[in-house]
Residue frames as qw, qx, qy, qz and C-alpha x, y, z in Angstrom:
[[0.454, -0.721, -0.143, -0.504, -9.85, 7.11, -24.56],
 [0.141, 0.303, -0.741, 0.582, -8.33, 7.40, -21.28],
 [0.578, -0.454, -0.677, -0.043, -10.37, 5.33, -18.57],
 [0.092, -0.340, 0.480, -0.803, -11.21, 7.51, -15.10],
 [0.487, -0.218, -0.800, 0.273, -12.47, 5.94, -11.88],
 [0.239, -0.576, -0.071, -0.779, -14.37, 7.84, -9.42],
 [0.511, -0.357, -0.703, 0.343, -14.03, 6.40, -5.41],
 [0.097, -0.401, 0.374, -0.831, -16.14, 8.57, -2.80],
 [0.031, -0.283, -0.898, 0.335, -18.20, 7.82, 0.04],
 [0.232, 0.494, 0.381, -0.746, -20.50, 10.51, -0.79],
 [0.515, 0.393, 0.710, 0.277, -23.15, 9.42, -4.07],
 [0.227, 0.948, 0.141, -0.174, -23.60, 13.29, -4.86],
 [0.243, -0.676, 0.538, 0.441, -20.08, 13.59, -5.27],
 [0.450, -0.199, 0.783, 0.380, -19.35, 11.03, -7.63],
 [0.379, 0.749, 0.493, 0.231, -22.88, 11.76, -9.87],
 [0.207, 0.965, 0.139, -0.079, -21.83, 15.24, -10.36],
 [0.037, -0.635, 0.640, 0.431, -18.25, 14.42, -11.49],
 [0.443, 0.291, 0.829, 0.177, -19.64, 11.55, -13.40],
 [0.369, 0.667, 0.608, 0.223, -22.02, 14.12, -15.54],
 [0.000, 0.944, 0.054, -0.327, -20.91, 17.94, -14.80],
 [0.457, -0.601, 0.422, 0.503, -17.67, 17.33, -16.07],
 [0.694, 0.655, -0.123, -0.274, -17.09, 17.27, -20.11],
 [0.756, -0.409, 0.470, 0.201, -14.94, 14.38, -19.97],
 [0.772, 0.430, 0.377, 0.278, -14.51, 13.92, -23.70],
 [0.033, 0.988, 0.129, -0.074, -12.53, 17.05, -23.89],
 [0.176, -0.615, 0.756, 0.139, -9.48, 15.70, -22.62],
 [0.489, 0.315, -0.811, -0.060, -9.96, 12.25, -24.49],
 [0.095, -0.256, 0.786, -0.554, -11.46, 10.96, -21.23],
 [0.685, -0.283, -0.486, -0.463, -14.42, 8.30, -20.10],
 [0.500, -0.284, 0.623, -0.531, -15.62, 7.62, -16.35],
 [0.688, -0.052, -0.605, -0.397, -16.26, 3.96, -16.92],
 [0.550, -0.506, -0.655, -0.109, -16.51, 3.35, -13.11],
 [0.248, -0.677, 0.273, -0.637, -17.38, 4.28, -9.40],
 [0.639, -0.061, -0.754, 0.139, -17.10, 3.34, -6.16],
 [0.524, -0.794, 0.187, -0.244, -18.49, 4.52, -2.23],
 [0.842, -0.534, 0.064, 0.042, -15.59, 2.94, -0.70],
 [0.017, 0.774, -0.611, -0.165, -11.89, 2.32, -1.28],
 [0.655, -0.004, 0.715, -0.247, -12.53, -1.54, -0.79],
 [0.663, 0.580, 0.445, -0.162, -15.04, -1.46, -3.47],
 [0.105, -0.921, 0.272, 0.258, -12.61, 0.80, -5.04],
 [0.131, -0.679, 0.696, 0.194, -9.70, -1.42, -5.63],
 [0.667, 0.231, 0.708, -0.014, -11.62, -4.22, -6.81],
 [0.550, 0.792, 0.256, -0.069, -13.14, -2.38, -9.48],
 [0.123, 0.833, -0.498, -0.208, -9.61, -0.49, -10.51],
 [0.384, -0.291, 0.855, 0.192, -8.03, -4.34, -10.53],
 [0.552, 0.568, 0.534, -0.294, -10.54, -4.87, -13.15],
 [0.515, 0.804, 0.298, 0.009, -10.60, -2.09, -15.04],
 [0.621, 0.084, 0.174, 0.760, -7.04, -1.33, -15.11],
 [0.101, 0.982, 0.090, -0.129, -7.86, 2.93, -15.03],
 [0.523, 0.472, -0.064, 0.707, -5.78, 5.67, -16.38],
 [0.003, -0.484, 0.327, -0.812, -6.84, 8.17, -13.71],
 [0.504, -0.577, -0.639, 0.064, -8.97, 7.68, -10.52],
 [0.230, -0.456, 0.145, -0.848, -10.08, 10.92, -8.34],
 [0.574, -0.360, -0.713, 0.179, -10.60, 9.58, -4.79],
 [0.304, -0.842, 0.258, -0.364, -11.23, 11.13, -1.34],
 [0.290, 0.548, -0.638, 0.457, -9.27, 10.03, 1.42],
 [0.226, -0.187, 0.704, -0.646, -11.20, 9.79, 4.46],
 [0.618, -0.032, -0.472, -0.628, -13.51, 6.90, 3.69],
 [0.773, -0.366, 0.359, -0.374, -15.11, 4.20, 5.76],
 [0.967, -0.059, 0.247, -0.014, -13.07, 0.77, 5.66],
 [0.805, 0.329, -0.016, 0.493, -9.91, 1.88, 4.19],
 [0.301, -0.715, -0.001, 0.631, -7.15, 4.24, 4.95],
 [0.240, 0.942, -0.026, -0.233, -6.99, 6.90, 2.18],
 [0.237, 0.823, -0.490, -0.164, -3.31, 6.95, 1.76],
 [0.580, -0.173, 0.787, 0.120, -2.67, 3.23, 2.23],
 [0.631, 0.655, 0.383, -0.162, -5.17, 2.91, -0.79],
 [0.381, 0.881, -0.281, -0.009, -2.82, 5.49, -2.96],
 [0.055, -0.711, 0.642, 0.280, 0.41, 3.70, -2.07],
 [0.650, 0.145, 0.703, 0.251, -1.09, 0.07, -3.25],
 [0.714, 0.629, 0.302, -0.058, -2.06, 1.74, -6.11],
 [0.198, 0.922, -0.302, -0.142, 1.04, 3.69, -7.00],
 [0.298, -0.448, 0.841, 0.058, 3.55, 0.76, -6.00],
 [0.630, 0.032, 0.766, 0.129, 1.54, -1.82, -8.37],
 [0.484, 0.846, 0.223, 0.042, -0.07, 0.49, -11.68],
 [0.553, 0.088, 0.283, 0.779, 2.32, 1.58, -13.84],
 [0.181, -0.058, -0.098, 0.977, 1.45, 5.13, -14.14],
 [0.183, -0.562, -0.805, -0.051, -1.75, 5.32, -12.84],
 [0.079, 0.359, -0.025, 0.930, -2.86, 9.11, -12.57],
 [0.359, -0.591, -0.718, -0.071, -4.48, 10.47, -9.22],
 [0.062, -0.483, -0.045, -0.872, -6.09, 13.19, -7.97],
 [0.283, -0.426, -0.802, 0.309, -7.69, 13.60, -4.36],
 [0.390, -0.453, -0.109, -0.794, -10.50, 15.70, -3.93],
 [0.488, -0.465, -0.690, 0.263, -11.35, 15.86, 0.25],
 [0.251, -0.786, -0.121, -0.553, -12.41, 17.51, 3.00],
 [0.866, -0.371, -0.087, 0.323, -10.03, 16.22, 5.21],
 [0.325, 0.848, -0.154, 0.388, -7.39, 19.27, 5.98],
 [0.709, -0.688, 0.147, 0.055, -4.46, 18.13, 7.49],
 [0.350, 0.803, -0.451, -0.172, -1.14, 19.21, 6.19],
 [0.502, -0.382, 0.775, -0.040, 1.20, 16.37, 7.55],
 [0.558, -0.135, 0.817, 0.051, -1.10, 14.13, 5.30],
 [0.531, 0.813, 0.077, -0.228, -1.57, 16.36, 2.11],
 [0.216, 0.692, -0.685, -0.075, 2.51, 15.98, 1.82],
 [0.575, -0.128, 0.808, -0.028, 2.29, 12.23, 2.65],
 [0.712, 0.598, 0.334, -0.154, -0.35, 12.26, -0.27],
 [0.013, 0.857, -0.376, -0.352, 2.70, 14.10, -2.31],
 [0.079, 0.643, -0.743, -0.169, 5.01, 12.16, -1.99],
 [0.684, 0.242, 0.687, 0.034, 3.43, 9.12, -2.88],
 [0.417, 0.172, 0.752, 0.480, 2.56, 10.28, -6.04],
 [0.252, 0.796, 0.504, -0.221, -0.73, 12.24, -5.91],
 [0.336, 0.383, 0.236, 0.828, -0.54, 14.51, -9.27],
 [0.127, -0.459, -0.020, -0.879, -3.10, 17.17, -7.54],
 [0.264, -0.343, -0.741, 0.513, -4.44, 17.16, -3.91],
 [0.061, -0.281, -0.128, -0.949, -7.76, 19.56, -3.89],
 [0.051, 0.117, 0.615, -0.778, -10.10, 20.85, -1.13],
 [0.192, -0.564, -0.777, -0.204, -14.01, 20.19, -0.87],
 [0.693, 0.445, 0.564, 0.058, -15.91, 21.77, -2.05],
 [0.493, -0.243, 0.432, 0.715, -13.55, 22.50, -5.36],
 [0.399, 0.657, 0.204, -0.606, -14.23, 24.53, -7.95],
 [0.799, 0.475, 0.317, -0.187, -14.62, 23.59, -11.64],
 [0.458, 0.722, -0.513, 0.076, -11.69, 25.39, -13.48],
 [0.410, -0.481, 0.762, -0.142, -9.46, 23.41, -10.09],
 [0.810, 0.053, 0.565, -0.151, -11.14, 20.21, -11.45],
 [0.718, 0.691, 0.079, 0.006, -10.14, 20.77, -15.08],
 [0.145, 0.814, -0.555, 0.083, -6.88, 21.98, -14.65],
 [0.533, -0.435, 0.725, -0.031, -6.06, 18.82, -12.49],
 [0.813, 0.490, 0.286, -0.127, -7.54, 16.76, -15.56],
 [0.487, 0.841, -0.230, -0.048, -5.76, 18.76, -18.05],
 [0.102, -0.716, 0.685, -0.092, -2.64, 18.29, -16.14],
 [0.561, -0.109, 0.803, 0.168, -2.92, 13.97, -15.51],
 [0.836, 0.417, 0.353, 0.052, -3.93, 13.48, -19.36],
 [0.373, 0.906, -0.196, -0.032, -1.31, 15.30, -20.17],
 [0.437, -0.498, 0.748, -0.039, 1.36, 13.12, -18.08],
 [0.749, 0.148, 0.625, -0.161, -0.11, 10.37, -19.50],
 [0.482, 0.870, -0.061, -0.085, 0.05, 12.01, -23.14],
 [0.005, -0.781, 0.624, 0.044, 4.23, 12.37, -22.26],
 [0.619, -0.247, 0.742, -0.077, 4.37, 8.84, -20.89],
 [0.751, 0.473, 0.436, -0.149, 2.75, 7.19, -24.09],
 [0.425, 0.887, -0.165, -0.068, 4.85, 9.26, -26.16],
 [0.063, -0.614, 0.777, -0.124, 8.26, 8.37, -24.61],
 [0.872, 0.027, 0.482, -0.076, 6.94, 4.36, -24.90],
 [0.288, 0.454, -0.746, -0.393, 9.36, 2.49, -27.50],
 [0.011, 0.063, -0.959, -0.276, 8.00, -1.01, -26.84],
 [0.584, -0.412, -0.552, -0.429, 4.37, -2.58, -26.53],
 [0.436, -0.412, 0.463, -0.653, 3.30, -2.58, -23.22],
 [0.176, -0.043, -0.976, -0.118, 2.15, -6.19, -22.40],
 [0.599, -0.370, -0.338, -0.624, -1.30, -7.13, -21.51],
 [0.294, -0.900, -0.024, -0.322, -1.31, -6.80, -17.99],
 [0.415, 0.346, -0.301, 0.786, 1.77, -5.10, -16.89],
 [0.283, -0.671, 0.064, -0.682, -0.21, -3.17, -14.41],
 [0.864, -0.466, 0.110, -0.152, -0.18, -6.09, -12.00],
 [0.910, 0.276, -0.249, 0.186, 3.22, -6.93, -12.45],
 [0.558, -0.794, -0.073, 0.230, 4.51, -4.59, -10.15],
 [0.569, -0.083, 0.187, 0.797, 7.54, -3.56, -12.46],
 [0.259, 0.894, 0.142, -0.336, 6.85, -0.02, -13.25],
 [0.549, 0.494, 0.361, 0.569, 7.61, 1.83, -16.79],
 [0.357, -0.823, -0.271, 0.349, 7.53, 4.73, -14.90],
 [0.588, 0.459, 0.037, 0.665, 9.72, 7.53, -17.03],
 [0.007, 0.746, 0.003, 0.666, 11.63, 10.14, -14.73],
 [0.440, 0.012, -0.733, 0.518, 12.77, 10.01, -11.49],
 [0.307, -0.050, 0.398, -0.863, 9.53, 11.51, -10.00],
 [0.876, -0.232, -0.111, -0.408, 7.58, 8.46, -10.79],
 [0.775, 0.021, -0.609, 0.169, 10.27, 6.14, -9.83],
 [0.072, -0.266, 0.522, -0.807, 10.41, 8.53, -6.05],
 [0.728, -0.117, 0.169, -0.655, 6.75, 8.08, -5.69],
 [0.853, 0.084, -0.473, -0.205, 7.25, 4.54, -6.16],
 [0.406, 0.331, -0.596, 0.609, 9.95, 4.21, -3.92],
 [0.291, -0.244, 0.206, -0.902, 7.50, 6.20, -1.41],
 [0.728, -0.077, -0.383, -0.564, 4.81, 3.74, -2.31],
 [0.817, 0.065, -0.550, 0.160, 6.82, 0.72, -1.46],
 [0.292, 0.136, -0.568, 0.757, 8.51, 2.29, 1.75],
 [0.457, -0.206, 0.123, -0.856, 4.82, 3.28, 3.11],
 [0.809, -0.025, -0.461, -0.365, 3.61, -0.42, 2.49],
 [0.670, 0.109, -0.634, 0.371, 6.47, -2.17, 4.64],
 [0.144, -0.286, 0.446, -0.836, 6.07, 0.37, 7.20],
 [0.693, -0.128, 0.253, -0.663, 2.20, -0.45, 7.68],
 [0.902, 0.005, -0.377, -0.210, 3.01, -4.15, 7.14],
 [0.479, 0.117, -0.649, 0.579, 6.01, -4.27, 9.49],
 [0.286, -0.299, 0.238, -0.879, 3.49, -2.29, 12.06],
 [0.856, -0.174, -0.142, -0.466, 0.66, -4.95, 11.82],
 [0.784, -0.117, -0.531, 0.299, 2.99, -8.47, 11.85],
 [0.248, 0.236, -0.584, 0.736, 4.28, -6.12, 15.60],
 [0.510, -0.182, 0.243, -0.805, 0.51, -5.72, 16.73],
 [0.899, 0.026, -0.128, -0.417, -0.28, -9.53, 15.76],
 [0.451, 0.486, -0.748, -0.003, 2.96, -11.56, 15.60],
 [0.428, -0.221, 0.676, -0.557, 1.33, -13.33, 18.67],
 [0.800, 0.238, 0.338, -0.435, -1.09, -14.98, 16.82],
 [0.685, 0.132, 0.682, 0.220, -1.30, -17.55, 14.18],
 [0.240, 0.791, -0.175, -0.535, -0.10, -14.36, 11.03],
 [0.789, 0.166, 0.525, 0.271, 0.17, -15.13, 7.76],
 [0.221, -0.323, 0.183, 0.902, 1.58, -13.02, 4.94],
 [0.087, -0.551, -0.740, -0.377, -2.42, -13.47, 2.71],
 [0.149, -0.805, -0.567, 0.087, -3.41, -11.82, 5.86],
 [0.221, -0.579, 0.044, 0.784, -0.57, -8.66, 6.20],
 [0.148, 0.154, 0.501, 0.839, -1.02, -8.46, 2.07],
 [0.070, 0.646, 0.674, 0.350, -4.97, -7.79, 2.84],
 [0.507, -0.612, -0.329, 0.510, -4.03, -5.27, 5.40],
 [0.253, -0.583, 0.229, 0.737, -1.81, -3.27, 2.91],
 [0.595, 0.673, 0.317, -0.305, -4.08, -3.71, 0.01],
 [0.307, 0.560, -0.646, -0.418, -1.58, -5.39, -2.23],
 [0.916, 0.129, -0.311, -0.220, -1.10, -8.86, -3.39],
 [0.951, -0.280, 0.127, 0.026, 0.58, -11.50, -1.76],
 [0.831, 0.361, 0.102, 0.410, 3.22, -11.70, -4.34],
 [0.176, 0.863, 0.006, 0.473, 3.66, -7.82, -4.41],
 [0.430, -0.841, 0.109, -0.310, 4.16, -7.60, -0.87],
 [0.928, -0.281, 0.111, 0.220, 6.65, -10.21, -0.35],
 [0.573, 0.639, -0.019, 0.513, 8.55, -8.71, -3.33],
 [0.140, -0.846, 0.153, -0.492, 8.64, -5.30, -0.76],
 [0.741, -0.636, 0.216, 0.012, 9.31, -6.75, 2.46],
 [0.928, -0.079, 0.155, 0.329, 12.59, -8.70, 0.90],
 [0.600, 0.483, 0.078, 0.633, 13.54, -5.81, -1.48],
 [0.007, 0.782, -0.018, 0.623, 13.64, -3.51, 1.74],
 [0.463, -0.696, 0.461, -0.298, 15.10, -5.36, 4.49],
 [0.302, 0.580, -0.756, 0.023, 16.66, -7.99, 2.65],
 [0.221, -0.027, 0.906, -0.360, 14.25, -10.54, 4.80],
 [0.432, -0.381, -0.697, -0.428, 11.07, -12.90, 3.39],
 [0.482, -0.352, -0.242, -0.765, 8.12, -12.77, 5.47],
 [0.885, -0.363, -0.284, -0.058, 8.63, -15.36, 7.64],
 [0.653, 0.087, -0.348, 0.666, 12.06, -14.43, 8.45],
 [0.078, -0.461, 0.192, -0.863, 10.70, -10.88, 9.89],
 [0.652, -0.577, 0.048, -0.490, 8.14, -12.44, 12.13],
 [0.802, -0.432, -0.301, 0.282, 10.33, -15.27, 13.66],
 [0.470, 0.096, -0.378, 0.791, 12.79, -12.21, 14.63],
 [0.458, -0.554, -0.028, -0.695, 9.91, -10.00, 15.61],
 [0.856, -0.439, -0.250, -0.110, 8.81, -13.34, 18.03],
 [0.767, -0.176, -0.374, 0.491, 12.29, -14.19, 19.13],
 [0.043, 0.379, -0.397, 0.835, 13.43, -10.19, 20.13],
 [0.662, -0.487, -0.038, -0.569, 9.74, -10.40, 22.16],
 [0.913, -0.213, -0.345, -0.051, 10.91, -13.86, 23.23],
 [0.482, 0.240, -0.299, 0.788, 14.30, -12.50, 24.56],
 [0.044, -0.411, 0.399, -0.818, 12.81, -10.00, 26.74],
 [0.821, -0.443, 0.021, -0.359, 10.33, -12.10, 28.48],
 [0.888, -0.235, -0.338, 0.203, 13.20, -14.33, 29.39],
 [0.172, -0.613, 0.312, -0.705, 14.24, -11.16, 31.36],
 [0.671, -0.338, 0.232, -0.618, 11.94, -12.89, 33.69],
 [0.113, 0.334, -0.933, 0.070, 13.18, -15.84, 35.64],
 [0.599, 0.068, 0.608, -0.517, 9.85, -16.88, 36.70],
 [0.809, 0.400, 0.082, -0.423, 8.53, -17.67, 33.17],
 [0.679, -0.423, 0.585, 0.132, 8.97, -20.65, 31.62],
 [0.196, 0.406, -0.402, -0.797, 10.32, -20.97, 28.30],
 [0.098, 0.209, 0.794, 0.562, 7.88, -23.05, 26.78],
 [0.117, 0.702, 0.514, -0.479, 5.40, -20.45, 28.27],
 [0.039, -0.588, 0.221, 0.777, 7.34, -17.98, 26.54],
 [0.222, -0.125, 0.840, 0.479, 7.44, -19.96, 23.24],
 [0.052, 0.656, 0.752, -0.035, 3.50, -20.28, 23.08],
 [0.050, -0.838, -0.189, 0.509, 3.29, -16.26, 24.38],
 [0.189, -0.352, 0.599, 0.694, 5.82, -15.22, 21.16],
 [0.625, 0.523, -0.201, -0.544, 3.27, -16.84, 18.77],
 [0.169, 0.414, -0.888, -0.107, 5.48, -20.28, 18.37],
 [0.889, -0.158, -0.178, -0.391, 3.08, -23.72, 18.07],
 [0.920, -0.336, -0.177, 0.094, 5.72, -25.85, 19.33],
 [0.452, -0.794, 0.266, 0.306, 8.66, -25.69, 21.87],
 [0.779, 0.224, 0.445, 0.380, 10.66, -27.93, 18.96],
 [0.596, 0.394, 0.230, 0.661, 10.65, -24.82, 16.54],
 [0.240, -0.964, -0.111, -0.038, 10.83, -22.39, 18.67],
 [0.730, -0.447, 0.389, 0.340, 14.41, -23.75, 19.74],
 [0.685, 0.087, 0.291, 0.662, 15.82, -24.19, 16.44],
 [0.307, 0.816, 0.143, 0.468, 14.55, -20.70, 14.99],
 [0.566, -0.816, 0.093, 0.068, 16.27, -19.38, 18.53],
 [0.606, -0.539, 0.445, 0.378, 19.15, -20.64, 17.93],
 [0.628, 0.550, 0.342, 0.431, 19.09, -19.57, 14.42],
 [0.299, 0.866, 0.044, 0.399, 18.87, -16.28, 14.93],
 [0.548, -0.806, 0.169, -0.146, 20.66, -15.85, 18.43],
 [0.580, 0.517, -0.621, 0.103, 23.59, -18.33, 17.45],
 [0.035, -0.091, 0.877, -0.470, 22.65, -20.07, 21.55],
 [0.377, -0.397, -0.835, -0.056, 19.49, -21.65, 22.71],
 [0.157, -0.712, 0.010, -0.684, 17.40, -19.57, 24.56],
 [0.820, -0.540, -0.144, 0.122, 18.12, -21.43, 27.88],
 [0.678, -0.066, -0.064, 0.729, 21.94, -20.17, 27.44],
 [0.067, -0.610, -0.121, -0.780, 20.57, -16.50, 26.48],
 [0.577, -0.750, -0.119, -0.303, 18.77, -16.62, 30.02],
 [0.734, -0.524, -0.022, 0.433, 22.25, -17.67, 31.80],
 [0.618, 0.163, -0.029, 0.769, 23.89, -14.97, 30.65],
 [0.373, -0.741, -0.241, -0.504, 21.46, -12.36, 31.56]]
């Protein structure tokens, strides 16, 4: 039996694809739900689904963050989005992540079957084209089995959407006291997962991107001859003047007191 998930904010929605639908047709069992995306990804880290049918526009999560943790850590995790949210730009974002079928509220029944038909049938190929045992979870392991270079795109996609909105946040925070627990809860992966990305797509750990994030900021404030640099050092996000200096003169290959006399 294939396992299917059900994430909306709206409880009518989800009871009447929970009972309208003849799930056993395709081989199929709803064995949970969720109002949120949150709530959502708990439950899916659980239960390990084969499909999950989600909207997008839910309270406490973004929609398509949500689809690329899930696509960049499940091994071929099948998903459908059923919304009322009509906005091309982010029906082809949905795309190219992965999304097998992208359908408009409020959808009609054959649409809902066909999209069915169509992910148990992926799934069907995949299974087929398996030579070894899967292990017992693989789904968190973040190495996809992915067969075909249109799940290993949408992965790609997945992973190149994550770093964006994690290389966005450490630039809105990099002031503060940021940790990479807190950018992984941000981009609704693990810890592990996300480091994996950040290194295998700019070729820098997690700590190396924010002290160069701080030190470019730290460079243009010493534009400014008034400030001083262990103001600056503090302003950047740096606890003391000590490692501010050496990571300065790590990346910069001078001290940031020579950077300002050459200016």
């Amino acid at each position: 039996m294939y396992k299917v998930m059900i994430i909306d904010d709206e409880p009518i929605i989800v009871e009447g694809l929970s009972k309208s639908i003849p799930w056993e047709r395709w081989n199929c069992e709803v064995t949970g739900s969720a109002l949120n995306g949150i709530e959502g990804l708990q439950l899916i880290e659980k239960q390990r689904p084969d499909i999950v049918i989600t909207d997008i526009s839910m309270p406490q999560m973004d929609g398509l963050a949500m689809i690329a943790a899930l696509k960049s850590q499940y091994d071929n995790i099948e998903i459908t989005i059923l919304t009322g949210y009509r906005d091309f730009e982010y029906a082809q974002q949905a795309v190219r992540l992965g999304v097998t079928r992208l359908l408009l509220k409020p959808s009609k029944m054959d649409e809902l079957e066909e999209a069915i038909q169509c992910m148990t049938e992926r799934l069907r190929r995949h299974h087929a084209g398996q030579n070894i045992t899967k292990p017992i979870g693989a789904g968190l392991s973040g190495q996809s089995q992915q067969t075909g270079s249109q799940g290993e795109k949408a992965e790609t996609e997945a992973g190149s959407f994550i770093v964006k909105n994690a290389m966005a946040y450490i630039r809105g925070h990099y002031k503060e006291k940021l940790t990479l627990s807190e950018v992984a809860d941000k981009t609704y992966v693990s810890q592990w997962h996300l480091s994996k990305l950040l290194n295998g797509h700019t070729g820098q750990s997690f700590s190396e991107i924010l002290n160069t994030v701080r030190i470019e900021e730290a460079k243009k404030l010493l534009e400014n001859p008034a400030l001083r640099i262990g103001d600056i050092a503090d302003e950047v996000g740096f606890l003391d003047m000590a490692h501010f200096s050496r990571v300065f003169k790590k990346i910069c290959g001078i001290s940031a007191n020579e950077y300002r006399n050459q200016l």
